[in-house]
N, C-alpha and C positions, 0 to 999 in steps of 0.2 A: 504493500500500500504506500511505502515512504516513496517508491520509485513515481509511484503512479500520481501522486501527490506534486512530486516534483517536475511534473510534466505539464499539469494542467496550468501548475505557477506561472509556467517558462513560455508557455502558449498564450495566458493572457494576460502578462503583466504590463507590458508596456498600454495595449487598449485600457484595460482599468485604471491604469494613474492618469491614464489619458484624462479621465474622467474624476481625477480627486481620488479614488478608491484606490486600498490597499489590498494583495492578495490574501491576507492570512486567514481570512475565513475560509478559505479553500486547505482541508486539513482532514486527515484521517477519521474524526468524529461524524463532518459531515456526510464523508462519504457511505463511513459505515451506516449510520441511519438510512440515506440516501435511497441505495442500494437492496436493502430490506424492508421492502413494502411486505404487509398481510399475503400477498399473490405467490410468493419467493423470494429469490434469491437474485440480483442482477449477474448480470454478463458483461465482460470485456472482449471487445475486438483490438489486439494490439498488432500493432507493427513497428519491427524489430531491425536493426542492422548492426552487425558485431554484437550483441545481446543488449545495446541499449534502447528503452524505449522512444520511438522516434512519432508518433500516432497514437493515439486509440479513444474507441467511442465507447461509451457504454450504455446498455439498454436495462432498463428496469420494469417488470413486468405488473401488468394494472389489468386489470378486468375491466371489460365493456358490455353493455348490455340495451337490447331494444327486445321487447316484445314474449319475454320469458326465456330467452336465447342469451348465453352467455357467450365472451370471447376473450381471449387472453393476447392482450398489445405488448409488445414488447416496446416500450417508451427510449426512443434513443435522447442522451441526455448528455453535457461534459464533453462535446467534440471537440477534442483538442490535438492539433499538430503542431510540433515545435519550428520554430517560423524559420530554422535553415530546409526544413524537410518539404514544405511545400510546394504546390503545383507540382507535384509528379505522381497527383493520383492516388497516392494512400486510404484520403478519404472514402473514397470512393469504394475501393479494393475492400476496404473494411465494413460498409454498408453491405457489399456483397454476399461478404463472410457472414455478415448474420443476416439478411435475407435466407440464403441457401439452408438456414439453421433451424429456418420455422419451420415447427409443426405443423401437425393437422386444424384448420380453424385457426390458426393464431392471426395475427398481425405486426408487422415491422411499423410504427409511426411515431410523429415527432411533430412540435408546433419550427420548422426550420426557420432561419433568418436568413437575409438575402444573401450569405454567403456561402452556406448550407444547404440552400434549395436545389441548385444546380446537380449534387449530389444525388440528392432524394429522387430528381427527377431521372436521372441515368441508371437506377436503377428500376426505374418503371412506379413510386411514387404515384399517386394522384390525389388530387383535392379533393378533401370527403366534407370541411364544415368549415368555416370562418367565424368568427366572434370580434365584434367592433370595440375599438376603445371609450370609454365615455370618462367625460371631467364634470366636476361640479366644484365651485367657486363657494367657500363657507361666507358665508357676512356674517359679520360680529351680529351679538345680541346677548340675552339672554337666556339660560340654561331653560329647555321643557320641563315642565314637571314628568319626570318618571313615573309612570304607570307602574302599579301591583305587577298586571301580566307581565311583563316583561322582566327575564331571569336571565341572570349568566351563571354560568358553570358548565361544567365536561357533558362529555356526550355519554350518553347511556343507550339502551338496545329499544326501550320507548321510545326516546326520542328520534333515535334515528330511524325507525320504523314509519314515524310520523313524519320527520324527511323524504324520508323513498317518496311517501304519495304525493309530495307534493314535485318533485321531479320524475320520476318514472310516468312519461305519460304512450298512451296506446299511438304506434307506427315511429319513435322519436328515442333516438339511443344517447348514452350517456356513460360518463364514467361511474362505475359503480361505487358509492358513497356509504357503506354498511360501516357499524360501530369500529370496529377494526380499524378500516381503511383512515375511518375520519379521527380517531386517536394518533394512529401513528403522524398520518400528514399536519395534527395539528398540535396536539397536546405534548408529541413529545419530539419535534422539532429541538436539535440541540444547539439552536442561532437567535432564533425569534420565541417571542411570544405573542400569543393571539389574543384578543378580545373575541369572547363566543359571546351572543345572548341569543336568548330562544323567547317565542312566544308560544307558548301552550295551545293544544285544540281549546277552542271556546267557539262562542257566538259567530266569530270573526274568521275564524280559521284561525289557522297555525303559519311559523316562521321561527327561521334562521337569520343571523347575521354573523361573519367573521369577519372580522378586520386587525389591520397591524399598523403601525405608523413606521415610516420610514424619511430615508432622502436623497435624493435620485432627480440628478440634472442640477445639483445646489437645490433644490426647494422640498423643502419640508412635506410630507401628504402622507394622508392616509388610504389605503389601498381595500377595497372591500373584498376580499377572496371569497365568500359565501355568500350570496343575498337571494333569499327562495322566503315567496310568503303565500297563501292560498288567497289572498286577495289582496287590492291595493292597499287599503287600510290598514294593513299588517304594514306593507311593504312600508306605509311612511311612519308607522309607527319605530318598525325598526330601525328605519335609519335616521330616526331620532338621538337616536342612544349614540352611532357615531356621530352624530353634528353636535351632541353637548360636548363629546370626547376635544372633537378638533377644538370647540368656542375654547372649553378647558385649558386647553394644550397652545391654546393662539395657531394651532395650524389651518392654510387657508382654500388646502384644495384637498377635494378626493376624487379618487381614481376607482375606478372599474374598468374589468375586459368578459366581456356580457352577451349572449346572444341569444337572450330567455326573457328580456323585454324591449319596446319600440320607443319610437319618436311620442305616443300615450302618459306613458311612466315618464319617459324621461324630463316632459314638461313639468309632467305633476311633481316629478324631486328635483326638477334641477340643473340636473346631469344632461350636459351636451354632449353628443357624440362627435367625438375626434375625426375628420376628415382622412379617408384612407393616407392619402400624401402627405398627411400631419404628424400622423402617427409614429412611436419610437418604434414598433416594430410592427406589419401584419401577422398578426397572428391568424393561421390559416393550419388546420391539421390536417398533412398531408400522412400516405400510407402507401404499403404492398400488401396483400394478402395473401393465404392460401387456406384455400376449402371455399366452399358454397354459403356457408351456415357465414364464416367472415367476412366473403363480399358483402352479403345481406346487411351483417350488421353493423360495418364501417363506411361502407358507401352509402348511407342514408340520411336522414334531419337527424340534428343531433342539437343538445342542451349543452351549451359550453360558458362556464364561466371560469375568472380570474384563475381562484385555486385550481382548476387543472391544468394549468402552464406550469406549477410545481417548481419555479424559480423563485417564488414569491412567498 
């Protein structure tokens, strides 16, 4: 792991100081967690020359699901080549390597960035779902009064049962969101910590919210990784709870990446949608499959938000 460690450094240190950022959060902790989702265990594609590492991607695996039909993505994550080794195709070479690797029903996929994509696409890749950026500008005021219903704490197997139904809907696939999955990706993150809060079944329906604050581009924001409510009144209830956070916090933007509401929601809370050519990156989930049962249910509508970009 110290090898692999010191590769992903050496790959993106100069772009991240580019940007103010230091590498050391890039570190054997993270990866270990990383790499150990509920689904298994991840994978490395490495490339070598004289036994040093010169390449390598790694895929981590996630379940997908539409219509009672399960499928196991193999999430490529961490591509990194060390910048004398470039342009001679490695990338590439190594996408192969694990394409060739999938099972029956699985899937090779990855939200790419634009210098990534080209890869994805050479090995036959296609566009299955896109998800828009959206922003929202906090103005000062005064704190809501916090509602009773509205609780923060961990996820439990109620609650997350009463999640499913609000994103599991009939003909429309998703990453699979069960107690598991949603402890590991958030509770026990060994970098960040999350702000959960839930709204209970009532009158109203039910809801989620996570969020984290962060700072990215020099400006302070908070990022909504989870926002699912069974009605709109949920939805601005709960993103109440982050607009006291930010007032609290003096932070003056928040950020979403969303394709589970419209131009509707986004008047009533807010939130502008980011112009594709505006945007810091398109988030577009591109894939390969094999089996029937996985074209089915990768190449379909799908419900994409922030938290499955899994950078964040």
């Amino acid at each position: 792991m110290d090898e692999y460690v010191r590769l992903q450094i050496a790959a993106y240190k100069a772009h991240l100081q580019g940007y103010g950022v230091e590498p050391d959060f890039m570190n054997s902790h993270l990866y270990a967690w990383k790499y150990s989702p509920p689904a298994g265990g991840g994978k490395l594609a490495i490339a070598r020359q004289s036994g040093s590492m010169l390449a390598a991607v790694a895929v981590l695996p996630l379940w997908i699901e539409a219509d009672g039909r399960r499928c196991l993505l193999w999430r490529a994550v961490d591509i990194a080549t060390l910048p004398s080794a470039r342009g001679k195709g490695l990338f590439t070479k190594l996408l192969l390597a694990l394409r060739d690797d999938l099972g029956q029903d699985e899937v090779l996929g990855s939200f790419p960035n634009r210098n990534s994509t080209p890869g994805f696409e050479k090995i036959g890749a296609r566009s299955a779902a896109y998800a828009p950026t959206w922003v929202r500008l906090v103005p000062p005021g005064l704190r809501a009064t916090r509602r009773a219903e509205v609780e923060s704490g961990d996820f439990s197997s109620g609650r997350t049962e009463t999640l499913r139904r609000l994103i599991v809907k009939p003909g429309v696939s998703c990453f699979v969101r069960d107690v598991d999955y949603l402890t590991w990706r958030y509770s026990r993150h060994p970098d960040h910590s999350y702000h959960v809060h839930f709204v209970d079944e009532g009158p109203q329906g039910a809801g989620l919210i996570v969020f984290r604050e962060t700072q990215t581009y020099g400006r302070r924001m908070v990022l909504i990784l989870e926002w699912w409510a069974s009605s709109a009144a949920r939805a601005v209830k709960l993103l109440r709870v982050a607009t006291d956070y930010c007032r609290e916090r003096r932070v003056r933007y928040m950020v979403t990446v969303s394709n589970t509401f419209g131009i509707a929601r986004g008047l009533r809370t807010a939130f502008l949608r980011v112009p594709q050519p505006l945007a810091p990156k398109k988030q577009v989930l591109r894939g390969v499959v094999r089996g029937g049962t996985a074209h089915e249910v990768f190449f379909n509508r799908w419900t994409l938000q922030m938290g499955d970009l899994l950078e964040f």
